[in-house]
N, C-alpha and C positions, 0 to 999 in steps of 0.2 A: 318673150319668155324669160330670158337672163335678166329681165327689167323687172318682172315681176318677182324670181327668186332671190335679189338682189333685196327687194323692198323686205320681203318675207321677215328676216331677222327681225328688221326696225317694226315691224306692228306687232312679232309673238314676244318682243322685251319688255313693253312698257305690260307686255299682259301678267308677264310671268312676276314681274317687278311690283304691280301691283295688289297682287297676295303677301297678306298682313303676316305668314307668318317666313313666305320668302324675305320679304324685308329684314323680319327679326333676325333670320338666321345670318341674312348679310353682316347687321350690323353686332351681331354677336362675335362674326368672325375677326372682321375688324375691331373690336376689344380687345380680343383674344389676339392678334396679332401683337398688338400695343404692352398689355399686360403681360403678359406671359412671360416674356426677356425678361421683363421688370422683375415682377415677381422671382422669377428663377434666378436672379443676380443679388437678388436678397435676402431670400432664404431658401437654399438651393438642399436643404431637409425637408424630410415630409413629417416630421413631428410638427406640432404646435408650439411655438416659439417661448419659452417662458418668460420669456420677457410681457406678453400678451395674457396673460394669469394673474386673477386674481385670488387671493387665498380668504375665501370665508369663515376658514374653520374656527378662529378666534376669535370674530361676535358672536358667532352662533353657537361656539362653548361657554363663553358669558352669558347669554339669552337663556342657555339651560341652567345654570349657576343661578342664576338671579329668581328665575320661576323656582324651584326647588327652595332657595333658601327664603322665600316670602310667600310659599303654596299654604302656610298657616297664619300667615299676619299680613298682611295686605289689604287693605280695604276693597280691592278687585276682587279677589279671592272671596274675600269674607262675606261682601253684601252685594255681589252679582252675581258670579263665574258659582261660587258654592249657594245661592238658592235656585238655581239653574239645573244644579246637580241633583238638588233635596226634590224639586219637583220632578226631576225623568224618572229618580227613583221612586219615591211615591205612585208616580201614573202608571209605572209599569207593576208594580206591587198591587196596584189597585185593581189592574186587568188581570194579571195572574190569578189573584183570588177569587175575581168573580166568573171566572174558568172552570177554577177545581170547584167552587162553590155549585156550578153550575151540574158539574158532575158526565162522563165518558155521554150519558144518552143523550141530558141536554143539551150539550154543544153541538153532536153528533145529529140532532133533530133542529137544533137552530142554521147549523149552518144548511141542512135539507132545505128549510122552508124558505130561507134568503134567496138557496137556487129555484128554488121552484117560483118565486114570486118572481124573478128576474127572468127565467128561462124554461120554465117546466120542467116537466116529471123526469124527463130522462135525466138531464144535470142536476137534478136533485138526487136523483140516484147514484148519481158518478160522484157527488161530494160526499153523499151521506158513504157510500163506500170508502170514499178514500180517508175519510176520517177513521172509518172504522179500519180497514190497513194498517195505519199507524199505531193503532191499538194492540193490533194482531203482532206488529213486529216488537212489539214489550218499549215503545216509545212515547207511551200518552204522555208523560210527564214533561219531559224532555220538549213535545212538541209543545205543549203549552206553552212550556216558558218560551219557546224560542216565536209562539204568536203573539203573545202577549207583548215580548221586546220590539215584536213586526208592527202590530200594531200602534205603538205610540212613535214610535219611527216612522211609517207609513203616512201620519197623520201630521208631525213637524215638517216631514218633505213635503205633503203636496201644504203644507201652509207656508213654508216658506220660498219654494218655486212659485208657488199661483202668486204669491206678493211678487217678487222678481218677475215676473212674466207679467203680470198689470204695469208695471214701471215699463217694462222693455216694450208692452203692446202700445199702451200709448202716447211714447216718447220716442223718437227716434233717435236724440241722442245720448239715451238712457240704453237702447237698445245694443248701441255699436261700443257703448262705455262697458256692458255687462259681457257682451260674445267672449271677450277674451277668456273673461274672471269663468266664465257655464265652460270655457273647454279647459281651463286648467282643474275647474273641481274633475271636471267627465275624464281627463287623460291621465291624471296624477293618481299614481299607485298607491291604492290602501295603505300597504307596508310605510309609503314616507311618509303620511303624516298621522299616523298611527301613534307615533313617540312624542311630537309635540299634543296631540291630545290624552296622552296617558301624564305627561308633567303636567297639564294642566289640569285634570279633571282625577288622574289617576286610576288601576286598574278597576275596572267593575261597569258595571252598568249605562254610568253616564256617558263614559268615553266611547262605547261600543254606539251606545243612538245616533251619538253625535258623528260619528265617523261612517254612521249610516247615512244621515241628514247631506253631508258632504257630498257621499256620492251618488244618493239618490233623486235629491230634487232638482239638479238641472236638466231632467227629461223635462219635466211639469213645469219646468220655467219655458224653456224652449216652445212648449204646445201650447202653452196658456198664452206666452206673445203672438206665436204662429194662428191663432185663432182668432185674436181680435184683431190683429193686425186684416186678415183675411175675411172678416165680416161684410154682407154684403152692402157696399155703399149706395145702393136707391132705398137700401131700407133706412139705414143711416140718415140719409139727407129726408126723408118721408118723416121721421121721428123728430127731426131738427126743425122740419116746418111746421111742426105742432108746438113751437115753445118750449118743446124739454132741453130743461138743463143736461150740463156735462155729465152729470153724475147720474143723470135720470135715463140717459142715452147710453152711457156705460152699464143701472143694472136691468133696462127692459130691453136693450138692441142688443150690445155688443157681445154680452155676456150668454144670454140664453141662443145667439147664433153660433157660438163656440163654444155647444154643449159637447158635441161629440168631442173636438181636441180636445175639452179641459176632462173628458172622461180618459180619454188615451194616453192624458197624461200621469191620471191616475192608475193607470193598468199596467206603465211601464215603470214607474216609481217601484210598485209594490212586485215589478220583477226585479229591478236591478238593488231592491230593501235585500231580498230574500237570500241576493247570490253573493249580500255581504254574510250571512250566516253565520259563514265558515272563518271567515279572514277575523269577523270579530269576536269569534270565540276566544283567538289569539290575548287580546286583553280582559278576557274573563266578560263576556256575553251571556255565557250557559248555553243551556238550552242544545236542539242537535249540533251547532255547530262543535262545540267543547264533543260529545260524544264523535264524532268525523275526525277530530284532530287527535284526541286521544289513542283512538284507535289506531289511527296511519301514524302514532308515536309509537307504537309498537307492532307494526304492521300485520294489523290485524285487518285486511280487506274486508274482510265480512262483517263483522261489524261496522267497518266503517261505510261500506253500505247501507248496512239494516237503517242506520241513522240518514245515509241523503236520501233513501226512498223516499222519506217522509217529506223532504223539505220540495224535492220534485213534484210530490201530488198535491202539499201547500200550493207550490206556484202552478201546477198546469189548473188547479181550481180556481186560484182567484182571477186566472190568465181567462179563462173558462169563462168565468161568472160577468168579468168586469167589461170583459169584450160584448157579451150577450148584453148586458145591458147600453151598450154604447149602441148596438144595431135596434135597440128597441123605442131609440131618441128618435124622435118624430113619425111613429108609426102608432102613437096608440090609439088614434081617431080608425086605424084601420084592422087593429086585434081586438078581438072582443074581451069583455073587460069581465074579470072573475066575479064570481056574485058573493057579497059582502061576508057573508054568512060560511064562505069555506074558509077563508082568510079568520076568521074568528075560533072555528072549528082548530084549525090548523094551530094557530099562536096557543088554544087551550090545551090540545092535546103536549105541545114543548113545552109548557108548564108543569104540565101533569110530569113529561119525564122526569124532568129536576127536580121536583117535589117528590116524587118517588124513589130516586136515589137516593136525597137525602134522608127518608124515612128509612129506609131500609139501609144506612149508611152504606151504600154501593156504589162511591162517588167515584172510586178510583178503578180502572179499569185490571178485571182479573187477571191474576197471576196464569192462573190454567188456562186463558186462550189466550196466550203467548205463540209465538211462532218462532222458532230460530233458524236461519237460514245461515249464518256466520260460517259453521262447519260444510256445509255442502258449497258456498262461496271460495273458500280459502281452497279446499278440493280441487275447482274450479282454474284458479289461477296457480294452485301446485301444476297443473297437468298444463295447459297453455305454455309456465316456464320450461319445462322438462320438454314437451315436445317442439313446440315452436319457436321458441330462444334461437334454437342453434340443428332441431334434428329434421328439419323440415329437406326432403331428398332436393337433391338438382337446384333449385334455386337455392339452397341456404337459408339461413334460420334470421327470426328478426335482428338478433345482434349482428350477422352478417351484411341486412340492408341498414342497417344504422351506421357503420362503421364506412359503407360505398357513401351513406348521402352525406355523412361526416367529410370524406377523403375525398370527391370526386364535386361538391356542391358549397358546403360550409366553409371547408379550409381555404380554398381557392378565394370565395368570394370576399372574406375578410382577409386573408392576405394582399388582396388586391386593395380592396378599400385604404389598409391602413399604409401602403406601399405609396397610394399618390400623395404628392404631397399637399398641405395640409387648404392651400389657398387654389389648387383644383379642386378640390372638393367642393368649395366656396362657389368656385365661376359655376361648375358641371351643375349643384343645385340651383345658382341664378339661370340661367340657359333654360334647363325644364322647366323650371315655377313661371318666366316670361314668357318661353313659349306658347303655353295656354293658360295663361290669365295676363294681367298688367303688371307695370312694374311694382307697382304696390306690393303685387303679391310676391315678385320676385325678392325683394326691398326686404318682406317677414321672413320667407324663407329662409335665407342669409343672413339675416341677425341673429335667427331662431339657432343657424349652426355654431355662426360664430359664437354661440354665447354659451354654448356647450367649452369651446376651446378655453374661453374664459373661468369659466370654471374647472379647466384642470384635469379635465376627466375625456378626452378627447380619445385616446384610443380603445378607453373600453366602449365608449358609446359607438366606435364603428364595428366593434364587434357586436355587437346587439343589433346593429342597424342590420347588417349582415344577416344575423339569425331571423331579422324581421322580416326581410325583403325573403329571402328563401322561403320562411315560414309563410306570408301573403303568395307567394308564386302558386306555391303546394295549394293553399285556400279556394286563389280565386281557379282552378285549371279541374277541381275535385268539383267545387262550388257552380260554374258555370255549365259543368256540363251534368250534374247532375238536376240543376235547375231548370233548364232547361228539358231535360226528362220530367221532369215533375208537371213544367205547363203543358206538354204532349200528352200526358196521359192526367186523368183523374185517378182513376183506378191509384195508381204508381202514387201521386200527390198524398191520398189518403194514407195509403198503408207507411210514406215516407216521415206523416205531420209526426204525431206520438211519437218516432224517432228523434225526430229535430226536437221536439220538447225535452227528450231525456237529457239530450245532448247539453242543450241552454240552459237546463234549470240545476242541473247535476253539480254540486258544486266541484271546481275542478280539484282541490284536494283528494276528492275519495278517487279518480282514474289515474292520481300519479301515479300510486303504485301499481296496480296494472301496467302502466307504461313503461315505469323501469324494471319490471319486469320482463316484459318483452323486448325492450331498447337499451337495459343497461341504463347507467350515469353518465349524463355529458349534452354535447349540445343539442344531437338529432332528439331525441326525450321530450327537453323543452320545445324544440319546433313540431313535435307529433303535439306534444300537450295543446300548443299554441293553436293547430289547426283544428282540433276536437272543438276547440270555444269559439272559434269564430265562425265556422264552415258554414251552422245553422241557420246565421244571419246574412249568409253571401248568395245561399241559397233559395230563403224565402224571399228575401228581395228580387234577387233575378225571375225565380217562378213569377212575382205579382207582376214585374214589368212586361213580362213578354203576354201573360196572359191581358194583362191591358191593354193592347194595342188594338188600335180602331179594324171592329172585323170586315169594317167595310172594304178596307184596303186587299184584309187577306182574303175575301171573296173575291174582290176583282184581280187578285192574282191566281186564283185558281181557276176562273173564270177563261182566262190568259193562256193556261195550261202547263203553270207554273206547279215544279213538284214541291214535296215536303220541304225537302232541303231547301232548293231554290225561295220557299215564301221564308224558311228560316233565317238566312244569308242576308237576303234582300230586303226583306219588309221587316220583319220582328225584330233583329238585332238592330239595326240602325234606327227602328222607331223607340226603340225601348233603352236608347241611348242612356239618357239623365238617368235610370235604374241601374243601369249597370255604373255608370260611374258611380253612383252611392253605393254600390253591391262593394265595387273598388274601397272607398274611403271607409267602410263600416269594416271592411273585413283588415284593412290597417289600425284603424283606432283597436279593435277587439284584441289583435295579437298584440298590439303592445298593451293591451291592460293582461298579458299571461307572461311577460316578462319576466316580472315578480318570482311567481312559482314556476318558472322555467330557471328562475337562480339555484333552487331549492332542491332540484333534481340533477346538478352540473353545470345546466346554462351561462354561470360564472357572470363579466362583465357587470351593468348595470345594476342586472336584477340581485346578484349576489351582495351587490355592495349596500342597497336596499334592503336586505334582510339582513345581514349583517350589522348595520346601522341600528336596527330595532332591537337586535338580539344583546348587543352588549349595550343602549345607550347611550348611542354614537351619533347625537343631531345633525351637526357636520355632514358625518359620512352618507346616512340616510336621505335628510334635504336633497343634498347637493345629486347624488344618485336621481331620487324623485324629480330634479329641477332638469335635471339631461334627459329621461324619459317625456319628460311634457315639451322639452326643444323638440325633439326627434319627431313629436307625433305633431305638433306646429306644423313643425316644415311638412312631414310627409300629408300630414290634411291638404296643404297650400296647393300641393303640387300634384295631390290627386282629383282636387274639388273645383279649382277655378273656370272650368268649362262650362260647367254645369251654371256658375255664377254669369261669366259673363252671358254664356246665350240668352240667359233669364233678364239681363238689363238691355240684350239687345234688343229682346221678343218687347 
């Protein structure tokens, strides 16, 4: 018996020692043991060492010097970068006109019959409405222009994603060459390179597409490689045994079996076109966004509503239309096909409108069915401020839980961050990033921080990281469990979608003021703003993953006599792992793209230096801002996403 419990130790060692990520930990420790003296004997400050700084501000005040003074005489300028410009403006001059040309009913009857050939009667009714809304809130104009900009935007993103995503599908070291370049366009704040596209192309039109283009088409890159990449290979090799070439394999195999991704990529392009709006009104876009910003420049809520209604029923329509037609790819052999002669019917009657209006010069839509909602809005949020602020009994008013998650959440967490010093920071993010992925990943992690230091900007960007990390807590803990409600119920799912829509499509300008209105200015504001724009996304992801899980599993645990909770605990969460750590990663990349306008409302740090950068004409200051935001979201991608990576190279 003492012979056997003697052995015991020596067979549960090698067990316990053989788990990959006991190992890590050992030998992290021992690093840690080694480094740490070291470290602390050499720089025994938690600052970032200036010595370890590099100061950019003086090419990059030449770079803006140089463009400015050769933005008229440069052969760059003159016979590229400017017939680049002469064409967006033209294409979009060309669509605005054939809008108003079209006239309130023709558009209003075209965009009907679009839905109705893509999706029937009911979605043609729900666009033909929501066009006519925009009408009703005195916006026809406004919205044109801002389709019209959507439009030729819309159409340079998925052309220059779907090129990016053919290079990245069928090259794989075209693919690993590009991932970088798709997450600094996807993480880098409008606001940074807002200024480098305004010196280059200057305020108006051009610079607004282009800074759409930026940050629209690396969805469409991404789904156009993910698509061909994931094509199925017995049809592949079926196609190749027939003698077709490369090119003949790519447009009858590769491409029509990645109809639905390269459609999804079109549906997400023409979401994240739309929720530049607002940001590009900033350099003279028009259209609603300019009406949104105006507005909230004189805090005028209601108006600055009247104008996002419109840009939200834009997007939940083309959201609407473009998905319907993605679930209609490879189903038509099984819907029965319209008879030629309504489709005729239909295109004659949208003619007749536009031809009608224009006879009857009725092209612009009436003054008298105007709707104004501004005054009963602004009411609205007078009474919110007045009672809720501050008069709300026994708990306290929202200024008072802004000020607890300020003092009890915020304060503490950046004080603490910026308190270690600057080379724990380093180790604490290597430790996580290795724990669950490779060194590799640990390796980007840690250059991604360090290169923050380098740049100079090290203790604002722990304050941001701070308001990030808090802000994601608040995300995923709101996110999870109300997604999780959402896959338990239908009912609950439904009445929740059109919520989540308002939420995601709304641009976050028009709720700041609401916000500081109920939260005051400062950091909690930016972290309430920050969770409004991501929550949408943390929660439709976790609803899809848990509802996906094989119901075979959760019959044989009911079967078992397994309750609610129990299949929830045991079978759905752990199945629906890979979704939830995306739920994780989507709902950090999303709060740091509200950085920005959390600068704007107090949030300070980062985001302030970012807007302030663009406001005076500060390249330096903005970049280098923009260039610590896309470290930050680096590292936290690395350290959220690597599981997901390796299990998928295990599998």
């Amino acid at each position: 018996m003492a012979t056997i419990s003697a052995s015991a130790p020596r067979i549960a060692l090698p067990g316990v020692l053989g788990h990959q990520a006991v190992r890590k930990l050992l030998l992290l420790a021992l690093a840690a043991a080694v480094l740490v003296p070291l470290a602390n004997a050499r720089w025994a400050g938690g600052d970032w060492p200036a010595a370890l700084t590099v100061d950019v501000s003086e090419p990059l005040t030449r770079t803006s010097d140089w463009i400015i003074d050769n933005r008229d005489s440069h052969p760059l300028f003159l016979y590229f970068l400017g017939h680049i410009s002469n064409g967006v403006v033209l294409s979009v001059r060309a669509v605005y006109l054939v809008l108003l040309a079209w006239g309130w009913a023709g558009v209003t009857a075209f965009a009907g019959l679009v839905a109705w050939r893509v999706a029937g009667p009911r979605l043609a009714l729900g666009t033909a409405a929501a066009f006519l809304a925009c009408g009703l809130l005195g916006m026809w104009v406004p919205t044109m222009q801002t389709l019209a900009l959507m439009v030729v935007a819309v159409l340079a993103s998925v052309v220059v994603g779907a090129l990016l995503g053919l290079a990245a599908g069928l090259s794989g070291r075209m693919d690993r060459a590009l991932r970088p370049v798709l997450d600094t366009m996807q993480v880098l704040p409008a606001f940074a390179y807002l200024l480098p596209v305004v010196l280059v192309f200057g305020i108006g039109v051009p610079a607004a597409v282009l800074a759409t283009v930026v940050y629209a088409a690396p969805p469409m890159a991404r789904l156009t490689a993910l698509g061909l990449r994931g094509a199925d290979k017995g049809v592949l090799e079926a196609v190749a045994s027939l003698g077709a070439t490369a090119r003949q394999r790519l447009l009858t195999a590769r491409i029509p079996l990645a109809r639905k991704e390269l459609l999804l990529g079109v549906n997400q392009t023409i979401m994240m076109a739309l929720s530049m709006a607002v940001i590009a009104s900033v350099i003279g876009a028009g259209g609603l966004g300019d009406r949104v910003y105006q507005a909230l420049a004189s805090v005028d809520v209601g108006a600055a509503l009247a104008a996002g209604i419109p840009i939200v029923l834009l997007a939940v329509v083309l959201d609407r239309v473009t998905g319907a037609a993605g679930e209609r790819l490879g189903q038509s052999a099984d819907t029965p096909a319209r008879r030629p002669y309504e489709l005729v019917v239909a295109v004659a009657a949208v003619v007749a409108l536009a031809v009608a209006g224009r006879l009857t010069d009725r092209l612009d839509w009436p003054e008298a069915w105007t709707l104004t909602i501004a005054d009963p809005v602004n009411r609205a949020v007078d009474w919110m401020t007045a009672h809720l602020y501050s008069g709300v009994p026994y708990v306290g008013g929202t200024a008072d839980w802004a000020g607890r998650f300020t003092t009890w959440v915020l304060d503490p967490l950046r004080d603490g961050l910026q308190w270690l010093p600057w080379w724990s920071v380093l180790l604490v993010v290597a430790a996580l990033a290795w724990l669950i992925g490779t060194w590799r990943t640990a390796l980007t992690a840690v250059l991604s921080m360090a290169a923050i230091g380098v740049l100079g900007v090290w203790e604002p960007s722990l304050d941001t990281l701070s308001q990030v990390l808090a802000a994601v807590a608040v995300t995923l803990v709101l996110g999870f469990v109300t997604g999780v409600a959402a896959a338990r119920s239908d009912r609950f799912e439904r009445a929740l979608r059109p919520v989540l829509d308002v939420f995601q499509t709304m641009p976050q300008f028009v709720y700041l003021i609401p916000v500081v209105a109920l939260f005051g200015v400062g950091r909690a504001p930016a972290v309430a703003a920050a969770v409004v724009y991501a929550l949408p996304a943390v929660v439709r992801i976790t609803a899809q993953g848990l509802r996906q899980v094989d119901p075979a599993a959760l019959e044989s645990a009911r079967s078992l006599g397994a309750t609610s909770g129990q299949q929830l605990r045991q079978i759905q969460l752990p199945l629906a792992r890979r979704s939830l750590l995306l739920a994780v990663n989507q709902g950090v990349v999303l709060v740091l793209a509200v950085v920005i306008i959390g600068g704007l409302v107090g949030g300070g740090a980062l985001g302030y230096d970012a807007v302030f950068g663009l406001a005076q004409g500060d390249l330096a200051t903005g970049l280098v801002a923009g260039a610590a935001i896309v470290c930050l979201g680096l590292m936290l991608d690395r350290v959220t996403q690597p599981t997901e990576r390796r299990a998928k190279k295990g599998a």
